[in-house]
C-alpha positions in Angstrom: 44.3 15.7 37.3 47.4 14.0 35.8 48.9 16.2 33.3 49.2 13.3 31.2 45.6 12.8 30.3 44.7 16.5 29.4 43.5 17.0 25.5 46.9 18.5 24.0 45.2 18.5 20.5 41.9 18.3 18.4 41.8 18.5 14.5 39.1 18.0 12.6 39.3 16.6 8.9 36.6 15.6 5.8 36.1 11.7 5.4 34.9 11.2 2.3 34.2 7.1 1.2 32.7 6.6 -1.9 29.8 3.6 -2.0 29.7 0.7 -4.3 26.4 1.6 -4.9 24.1 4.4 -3.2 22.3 3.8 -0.1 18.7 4.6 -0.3 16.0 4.6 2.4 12.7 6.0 2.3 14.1 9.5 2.7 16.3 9.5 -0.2 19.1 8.0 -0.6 23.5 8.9 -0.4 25.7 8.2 -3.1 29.0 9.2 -0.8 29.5 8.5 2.7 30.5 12.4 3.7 31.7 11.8 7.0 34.1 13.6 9.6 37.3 12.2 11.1 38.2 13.4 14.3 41.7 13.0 16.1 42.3 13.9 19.5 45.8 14.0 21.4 46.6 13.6 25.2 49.6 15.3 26.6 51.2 12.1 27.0 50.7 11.2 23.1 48.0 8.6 23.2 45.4 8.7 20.0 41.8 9.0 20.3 40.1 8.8 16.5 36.1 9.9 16.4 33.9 10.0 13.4 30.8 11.9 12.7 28.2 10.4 10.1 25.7 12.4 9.5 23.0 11.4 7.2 20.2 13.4 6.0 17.8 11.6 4.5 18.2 10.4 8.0 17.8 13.5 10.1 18.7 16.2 7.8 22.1 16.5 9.2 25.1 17.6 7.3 28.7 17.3 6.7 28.7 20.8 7.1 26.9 20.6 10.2 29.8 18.1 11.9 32.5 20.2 10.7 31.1 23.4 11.6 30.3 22.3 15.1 33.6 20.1 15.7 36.2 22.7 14.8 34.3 25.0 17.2 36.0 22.8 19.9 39.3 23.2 18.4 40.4 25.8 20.9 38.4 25.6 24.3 38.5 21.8 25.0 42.7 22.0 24.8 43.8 21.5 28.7 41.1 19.4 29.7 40.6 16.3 31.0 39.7 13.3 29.2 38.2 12.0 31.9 35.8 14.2 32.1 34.2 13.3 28.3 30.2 13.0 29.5 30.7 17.0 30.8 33.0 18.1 28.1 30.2 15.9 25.1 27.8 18.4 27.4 29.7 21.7 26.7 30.3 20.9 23.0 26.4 20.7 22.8 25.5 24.3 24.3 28.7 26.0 22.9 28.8 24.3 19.2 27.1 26.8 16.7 25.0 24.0 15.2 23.8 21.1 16.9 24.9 17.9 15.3 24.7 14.8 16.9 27.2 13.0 14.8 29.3 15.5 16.0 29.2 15.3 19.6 29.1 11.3 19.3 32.8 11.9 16.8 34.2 14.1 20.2 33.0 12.0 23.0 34.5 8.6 20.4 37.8 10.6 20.5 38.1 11.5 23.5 37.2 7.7 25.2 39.6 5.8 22.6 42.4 8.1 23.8 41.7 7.7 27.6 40.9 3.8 27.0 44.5 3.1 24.7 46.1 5.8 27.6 45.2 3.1 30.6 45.6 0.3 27.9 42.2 -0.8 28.1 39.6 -2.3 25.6 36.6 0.0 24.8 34.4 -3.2 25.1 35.4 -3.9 28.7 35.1 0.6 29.4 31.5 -0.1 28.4 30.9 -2.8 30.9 32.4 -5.9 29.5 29.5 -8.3 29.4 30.2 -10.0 26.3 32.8 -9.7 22.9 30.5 -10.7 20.6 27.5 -10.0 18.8 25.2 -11.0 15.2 25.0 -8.6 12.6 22.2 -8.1 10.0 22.5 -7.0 6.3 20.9 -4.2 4.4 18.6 -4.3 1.3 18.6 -1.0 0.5 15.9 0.6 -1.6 15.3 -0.8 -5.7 13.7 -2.8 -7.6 11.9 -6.1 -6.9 14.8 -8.1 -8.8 17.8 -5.8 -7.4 16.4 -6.8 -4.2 16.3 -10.8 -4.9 19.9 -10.3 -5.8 20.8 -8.3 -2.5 19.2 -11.9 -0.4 20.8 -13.8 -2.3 24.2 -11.6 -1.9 23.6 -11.8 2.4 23.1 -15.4 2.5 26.0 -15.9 0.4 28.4 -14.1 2.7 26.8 -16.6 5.9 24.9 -14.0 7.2 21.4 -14.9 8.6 19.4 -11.7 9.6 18.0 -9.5 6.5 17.0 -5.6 6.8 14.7 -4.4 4.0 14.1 -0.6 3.3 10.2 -0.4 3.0 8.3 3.4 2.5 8.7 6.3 0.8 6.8 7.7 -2.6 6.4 4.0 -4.6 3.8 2.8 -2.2 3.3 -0.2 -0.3 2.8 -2.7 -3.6 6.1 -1.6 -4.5 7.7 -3.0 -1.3 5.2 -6.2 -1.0 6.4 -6.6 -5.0 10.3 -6.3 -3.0 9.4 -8.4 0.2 8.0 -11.7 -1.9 11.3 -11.5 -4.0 13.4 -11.4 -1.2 11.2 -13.7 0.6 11.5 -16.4 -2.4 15.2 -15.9 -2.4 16.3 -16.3 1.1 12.5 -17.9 2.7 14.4 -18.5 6.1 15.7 -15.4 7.1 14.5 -13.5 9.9 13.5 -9.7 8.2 13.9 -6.4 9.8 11.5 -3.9 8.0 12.9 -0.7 8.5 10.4 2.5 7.2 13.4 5.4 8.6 9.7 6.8 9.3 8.3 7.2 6.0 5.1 4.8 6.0 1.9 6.6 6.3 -1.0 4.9 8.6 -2.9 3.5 5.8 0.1 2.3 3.9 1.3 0.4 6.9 -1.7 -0.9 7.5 -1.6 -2.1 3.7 1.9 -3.7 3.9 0.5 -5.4 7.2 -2.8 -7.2 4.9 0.3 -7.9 2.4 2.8 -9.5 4.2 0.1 -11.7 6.3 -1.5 -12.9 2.6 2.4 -13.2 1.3 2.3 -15.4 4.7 5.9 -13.3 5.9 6.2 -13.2 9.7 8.7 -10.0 10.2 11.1 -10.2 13.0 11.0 -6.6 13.5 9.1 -3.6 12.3 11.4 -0.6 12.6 9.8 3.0 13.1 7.3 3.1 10.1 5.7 5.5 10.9 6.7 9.4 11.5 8.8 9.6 14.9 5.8 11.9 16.3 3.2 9.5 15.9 3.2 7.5 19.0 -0.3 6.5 19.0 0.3 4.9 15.2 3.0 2.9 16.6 1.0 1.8 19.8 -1.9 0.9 17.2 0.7 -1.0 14.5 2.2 -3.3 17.7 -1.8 -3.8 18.3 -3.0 -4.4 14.4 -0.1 -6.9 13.4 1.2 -8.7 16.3 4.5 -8.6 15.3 7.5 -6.5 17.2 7.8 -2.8 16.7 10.9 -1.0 17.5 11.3 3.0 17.5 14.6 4.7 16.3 13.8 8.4 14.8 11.1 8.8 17.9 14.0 8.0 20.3 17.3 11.0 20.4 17.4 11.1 24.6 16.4 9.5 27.2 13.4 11.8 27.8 12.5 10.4 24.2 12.3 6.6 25.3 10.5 7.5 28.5 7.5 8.8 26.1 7.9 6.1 23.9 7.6 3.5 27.1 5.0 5.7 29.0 2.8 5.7 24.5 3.6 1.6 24.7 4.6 2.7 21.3 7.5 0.4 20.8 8.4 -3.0 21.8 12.1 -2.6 21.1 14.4 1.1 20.9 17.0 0.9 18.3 20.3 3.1 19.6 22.5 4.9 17.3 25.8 6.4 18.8 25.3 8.8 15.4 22.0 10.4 17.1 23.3 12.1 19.6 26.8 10.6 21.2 27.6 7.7 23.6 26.8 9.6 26.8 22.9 9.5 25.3 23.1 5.9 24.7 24.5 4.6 28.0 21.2 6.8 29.4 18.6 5.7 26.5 19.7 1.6 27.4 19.3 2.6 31.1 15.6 3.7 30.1 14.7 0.8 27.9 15.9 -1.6 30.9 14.2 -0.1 33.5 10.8 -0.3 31.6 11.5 -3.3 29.9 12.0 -2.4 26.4 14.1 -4.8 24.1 17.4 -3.3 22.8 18.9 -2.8 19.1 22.1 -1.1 18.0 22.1 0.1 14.8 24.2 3.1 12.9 24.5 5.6 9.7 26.3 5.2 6.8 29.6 4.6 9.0 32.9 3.1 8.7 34.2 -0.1 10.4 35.3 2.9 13.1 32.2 3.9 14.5 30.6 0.6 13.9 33.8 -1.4 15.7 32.9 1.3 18.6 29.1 0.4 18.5 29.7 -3.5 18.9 31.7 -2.7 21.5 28.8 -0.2 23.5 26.7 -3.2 22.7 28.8 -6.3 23.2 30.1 -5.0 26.5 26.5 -3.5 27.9 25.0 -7.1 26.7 21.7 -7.3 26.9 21.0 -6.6 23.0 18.5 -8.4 20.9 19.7 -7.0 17.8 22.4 -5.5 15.6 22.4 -3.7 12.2 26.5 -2.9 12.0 26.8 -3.6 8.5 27.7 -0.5 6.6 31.1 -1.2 6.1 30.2 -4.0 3.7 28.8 -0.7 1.7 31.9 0.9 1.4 34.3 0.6 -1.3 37.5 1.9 0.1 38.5 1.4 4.0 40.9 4.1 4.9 41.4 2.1 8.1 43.5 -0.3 9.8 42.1 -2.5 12.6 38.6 -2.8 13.6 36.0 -5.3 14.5 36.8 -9.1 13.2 33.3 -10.6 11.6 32.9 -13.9 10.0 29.6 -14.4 8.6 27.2 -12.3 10.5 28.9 -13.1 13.8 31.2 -9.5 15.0 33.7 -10.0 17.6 35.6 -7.2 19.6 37.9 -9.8 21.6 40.5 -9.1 20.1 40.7 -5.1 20.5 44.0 -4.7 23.1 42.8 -0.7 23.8 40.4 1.9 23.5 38.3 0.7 19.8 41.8 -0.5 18.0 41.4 1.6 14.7 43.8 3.8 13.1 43.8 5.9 9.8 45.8 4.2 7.3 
């Protein structure tokens, strides 16, 4: 190993970004993105900069939980070898003294942006260099029938095509058709994502299905209704509406997306560097291509650093239908510098020179 490209340092700090407004899915929603910034040091003084963001309405992950697990590394990874960052995300998972996914994608982040900026390399072309560019969605997040109008009407106005909606939870499915039809009227061309975060019941899916068909809405995606156990509901939604059915809570490994292909439960898996770091990605993709499965990247309530680092997994694997990497437009303070360039809903990563090109301000 070349001394140069052993971990000299890791420390391990609180990123806390307040919202405009909170972020609500079916789950509950978060006022605050409480994050974790991670910066990592090579002997020869490159930078590598990881971020955890957990969310638990998501997964019931906490802050707590990424800090407790990443300063746990603070001592045993010093010495090693950057190269080695799929075995070293490995041993952070059996030696950290809580698991947290966030957490392990934050280390194996840091430790690939310091390698990548050591040989002066893009991330994007690290992760296989297909393509630099990719089209984002944007997020209605959970309301009221009229906050949601305004939402489409906000997206549209910033020239992005591609709407997510927030559907489920405890105000029932005529409470998200009452939502769909305003957002319908307000932007009746763009292609919906109708993400549940699994919090639709069978019935109630089966209800917004009846809905949307009578409110003549064609989704371009439904995203994991249904509760991440229930394979056979999903295999029985892609059968009752027609329409494409991606998994995303049901899908943490690549064991996960074999059971999902093997139930027929999803048409589409929906990869989140925040569920259990990038090694688990590269080897849920390599899943979904070898049984045919569409692709989505998507993320947590993130800053434009993990999300540049996602379009770049996606952009430079290729091969991905679609892309929810809008958080940062949620965020009312940036405590970056750098980062992916977007104009309208279109993200580019050509620019990047090495590793993800973002740095705390």
């Amino acid at each position: 190993m070349s001394a140069s490209i052993a971990v000299k340092s890791l420390q391990v700090a609180s990123l806390d970004i307040p919202l405009h407004a909170p972020f609500g899915i079916a789950g509950g929603a978060q006022a605050m993105a409480s994050n974790a910034l991670v910066t990592l040091e090579l002997v020869d003084g490159a930078l590598g900069y990881g971020e955890a963001a957990p969310l638990p309405p998501y997964n019931g992950e906490t802050q707590d939980d990424a800090l407790a697990a990443l300063r746990s590394a603070a001592d045993w990874i010093i010495g090693r070898d950057a190269r080695d960052w799929r075995a070293l995300g490995a041993e952070f998972e059996q030696c950290a003294p809580v698991r947290s996914g966030s957490a392990r994608c934050a280390l194996e982040v840091a430790l690939l942006d310091a390698l990548t900026r050591h040989m002066g390399l893009p991330l994007v072309k690290f992760f296989g260099g297909a393509g630099t560019e990719l089209e984002t969605d944007m997020t209605v997040t959970t309301g009221t029938a009229a906050e949601a109008a305004a939402a489409a009407r906000d997206i549209r106005a910033r020239g992005i095509r591609q709407i997510k909606v927030k559907v489920g939870g405890k105000l029932g499915p005529a409470h998200d058709l009452a939502r769909l039809a305003a957002i319908h009227e307000a932007a009746p061309d763009a292609p919906l994502i109708l993400d549940g975060n699994a919090g639709v019941s069978r019935a109630a899916a089966s209800e917004l299905v009846r809905g949307l068909r009578a409110l003549g809405i064609a989704p371009a995606l439904l995203e994991q209704w249904l509760p991440k156990d229930d394979l056979d509901g999903l295999r029985a939604l892609r059968a009752e509406s027609g329409w494409l059915v991606a998994a995303d809570e049901a899908v943490t490994s690549a064991a996960d997306a074999v059971r999902v292909a093997d139930a027929q439960a999803a048409d589409v898996i929906n990869i989140k560097l925040m569920k259990a770091g990038v090694a688990a990605a590269f080897d849920i993709a390599a899943v979904a291509r070898a049984r045919g499965l569409g692709l989505m990247i998507g993320g947590n309530v993130e800053s434009i650093l993990t999300m540049t680092v996602s379009a770049c997994f996606a952009a430079g694997q290729g091969g991905f239908q679609f892309a929810d990497l809008d958080t940062p437009f949620f965020l009312a303070s940036n405590p970056f510098e750098g980062g992916y360039a977007i104009s309208g809903g279109r993200i580019s990563v050509a620019h990047i020179a090495a590793g993800h090109g973002v740095t705390p301000k």
